[in-house]
Every structure is written in structure tokens, then in C-alpha cells.
C-alpha distance (Angstrom), angle and dihedral (degrees) to the residues before:
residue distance angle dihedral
X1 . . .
X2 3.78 . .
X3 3.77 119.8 .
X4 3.78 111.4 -106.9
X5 3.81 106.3 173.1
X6 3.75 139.4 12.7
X7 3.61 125.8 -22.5
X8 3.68 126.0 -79.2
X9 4.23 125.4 55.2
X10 4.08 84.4 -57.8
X11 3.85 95.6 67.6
X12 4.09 96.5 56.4
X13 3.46 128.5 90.1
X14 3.69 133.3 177.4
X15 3.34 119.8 -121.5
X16 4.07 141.8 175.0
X17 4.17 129.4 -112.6
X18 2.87 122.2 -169.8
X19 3.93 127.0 -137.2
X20 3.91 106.8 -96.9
X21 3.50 95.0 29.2
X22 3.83 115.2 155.3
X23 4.39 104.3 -108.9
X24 3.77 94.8 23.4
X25 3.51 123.6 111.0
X26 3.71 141.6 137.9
X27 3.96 143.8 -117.0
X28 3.80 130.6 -132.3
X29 2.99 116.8 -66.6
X30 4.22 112.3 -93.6
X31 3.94 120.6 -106.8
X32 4.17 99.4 -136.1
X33 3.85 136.0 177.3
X34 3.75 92.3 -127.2
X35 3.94 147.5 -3.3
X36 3.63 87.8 58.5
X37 3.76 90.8 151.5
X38 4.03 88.1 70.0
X39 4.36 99.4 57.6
X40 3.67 112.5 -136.4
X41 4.22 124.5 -147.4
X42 3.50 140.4 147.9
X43 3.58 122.7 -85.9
X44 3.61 100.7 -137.0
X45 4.39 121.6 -172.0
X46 4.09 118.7 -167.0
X47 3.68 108.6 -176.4
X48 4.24 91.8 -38.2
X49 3.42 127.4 176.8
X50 3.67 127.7 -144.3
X51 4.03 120.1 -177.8
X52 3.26 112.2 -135.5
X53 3.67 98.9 -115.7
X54 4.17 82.2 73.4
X55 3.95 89.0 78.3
X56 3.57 124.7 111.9
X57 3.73 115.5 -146.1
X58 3.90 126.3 -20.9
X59 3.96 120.4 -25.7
X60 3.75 102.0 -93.8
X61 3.71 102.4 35.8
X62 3.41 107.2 89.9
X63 3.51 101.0 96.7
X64 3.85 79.0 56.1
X65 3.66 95.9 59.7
X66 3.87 92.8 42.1
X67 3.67 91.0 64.6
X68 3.57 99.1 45.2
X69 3.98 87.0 54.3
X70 3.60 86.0 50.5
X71 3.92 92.1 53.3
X72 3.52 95.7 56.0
X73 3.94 93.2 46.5
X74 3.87 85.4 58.7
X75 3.36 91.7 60.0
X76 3.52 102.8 41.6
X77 4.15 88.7 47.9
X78 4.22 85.0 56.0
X79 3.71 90.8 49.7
X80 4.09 89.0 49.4
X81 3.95 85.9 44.2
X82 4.15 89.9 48.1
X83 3.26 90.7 46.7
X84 3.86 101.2 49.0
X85 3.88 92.7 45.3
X86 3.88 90.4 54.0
X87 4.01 85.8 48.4
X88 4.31 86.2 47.4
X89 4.33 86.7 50.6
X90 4.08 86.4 43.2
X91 3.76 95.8 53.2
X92 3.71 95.6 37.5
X93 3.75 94.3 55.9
X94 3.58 89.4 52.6
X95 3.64 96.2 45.5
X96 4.22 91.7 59.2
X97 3.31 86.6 47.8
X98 3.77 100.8 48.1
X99 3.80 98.4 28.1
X100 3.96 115.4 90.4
X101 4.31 122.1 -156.1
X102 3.67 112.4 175.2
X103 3.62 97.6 0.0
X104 3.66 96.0 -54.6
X105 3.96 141.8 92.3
X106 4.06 103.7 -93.5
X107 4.35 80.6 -125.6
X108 3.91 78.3 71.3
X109 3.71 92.1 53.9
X110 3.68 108.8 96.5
X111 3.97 99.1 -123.2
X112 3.47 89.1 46.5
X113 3.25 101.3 66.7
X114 4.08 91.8 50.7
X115 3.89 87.9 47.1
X116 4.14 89.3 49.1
X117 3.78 95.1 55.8
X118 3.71 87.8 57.1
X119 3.39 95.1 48.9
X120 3.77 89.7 48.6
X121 3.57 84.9 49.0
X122 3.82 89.4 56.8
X123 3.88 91.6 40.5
X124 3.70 92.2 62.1
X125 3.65 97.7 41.4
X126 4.20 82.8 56.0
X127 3.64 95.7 37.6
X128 3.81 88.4 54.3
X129 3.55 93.3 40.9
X130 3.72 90.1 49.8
X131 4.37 94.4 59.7
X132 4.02 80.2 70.5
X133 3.53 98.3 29.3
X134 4.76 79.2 91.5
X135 3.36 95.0 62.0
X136 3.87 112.8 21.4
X137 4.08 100.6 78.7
X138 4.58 84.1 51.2
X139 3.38 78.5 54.7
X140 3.54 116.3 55.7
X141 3.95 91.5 33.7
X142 3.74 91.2 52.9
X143 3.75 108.1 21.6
């Protein structure tokens, strides 16, 4: 995204450069608490020059375009997160059941059984939610 016009969302436009281009470089590579399967940096531009032909869409849309890339990250972070609490209820329930205190299974333990019917509460909730989970994100980015 580079602004291209005025100020506000109507003056940027998104454009494409290319690796090796002259004024482009990158910074070191960002220490984070998660997502550190998807390397974060700096984009950094020192007197760079883009041809026009390297725009994508109209002059003026990019901010546009940004936010519909956004959008679909949103809902493909929920499906992650959906997917990783179902995972959490999974290995849970099969932790009580496995897991012995005192001799016995902790599902014999009498909070535990309390504390599992919530989780299985949760787990169907997910595992229901998880049926639609396919088609849902195709859906609200294409209608």
C-alpha cells in the first residue's frame, strides 16, 4: 500500500514490488508471542520506484483491497481458534479419563465430573459449529 493521492483511505493504492527492486529492503525479523509460523519484518522503501503497471486495481482503492484482505483473515483466525478449542475439549476429555489421582481416573473425582459436563457442553457447541465451519468463511467472503 503506498499512498498515491490525497490524504484519507481515498489517496492509497496498492501496488506490487518486486523482489530486487532498487530502495526495498527488509528489517529483522520480529520476536512475537504467537503466529510464528507466518515471519514478521518491516517493509522498508529508500527512494523505490514502482512503474505503474505494478498497481493492483484503480488508483485510490487500495485501502479498499486492504480491508477486504483483512476480512477474510478474520475469518480464517476464528476457524483456527474453533478448531483449536474443539482440539483443547478433545484432549481434556481424554485426559480425565486416562489420568489417575489416588488410584482412580480424575472422571471419578467428584469435581471432575461437574467440570466434564461443561466441557462436553462446550465440545458439542464446537463440534456442531465445526459441520459448518467448511463452508461458512466461502460464504461470507463471496456471498
Amino acid at each position: 500500500m503506498c499512498r498515491t493521492g490525497g490524504s484519507g483511505s481515498k489517496g492509497i493504492s496498492c501496488i506490487v514490488v518486486e523482489k530486487g527492486t532498487p530502495g526495498l529492503s527488509f528489517g529483522k525479523k520480529e520476536r512475537k508471542v504467537g503466529w510464528n509460523s507466518q515471519p514478521t519484518r518491516a517493509v522498508i522503501f529508500e527512494d523505490c520506484t514502482v512503474p505503474i503497471t505494478n498497481r493492483i486495481g484503480a488508483e485510490g482503492q487500495g485501502f479498499h483491497i486492504a480491508m477486504s484482505g483483512l476480512n477474510g483473515g478474520r475469518i480464517n483466525i476464528a476457524s483456527c481458534s474453533l478448531g483449536a478449542a474443539h482440539a483443547a475439549v478433545v484432549q481434556t476429555m481424554e485426559h480425565i479419563s486416562v489420568r489417575k489421582q489416588f488410584g482412580e481416573p480424575l472422571a471419578k473425582n467428584q469435581f471432575a465430573p461437574d467440570a466434564a459436563l461443561d466441557w462436553v457442553k462446550c465440545d458439542h457447541i464446537s463440534t456442531s459449529s465445526l459441520s459448518w465451519q467448511r463452508w461458512l468463511p466461502g460464504w461470507l467472503l463471496h456471498g
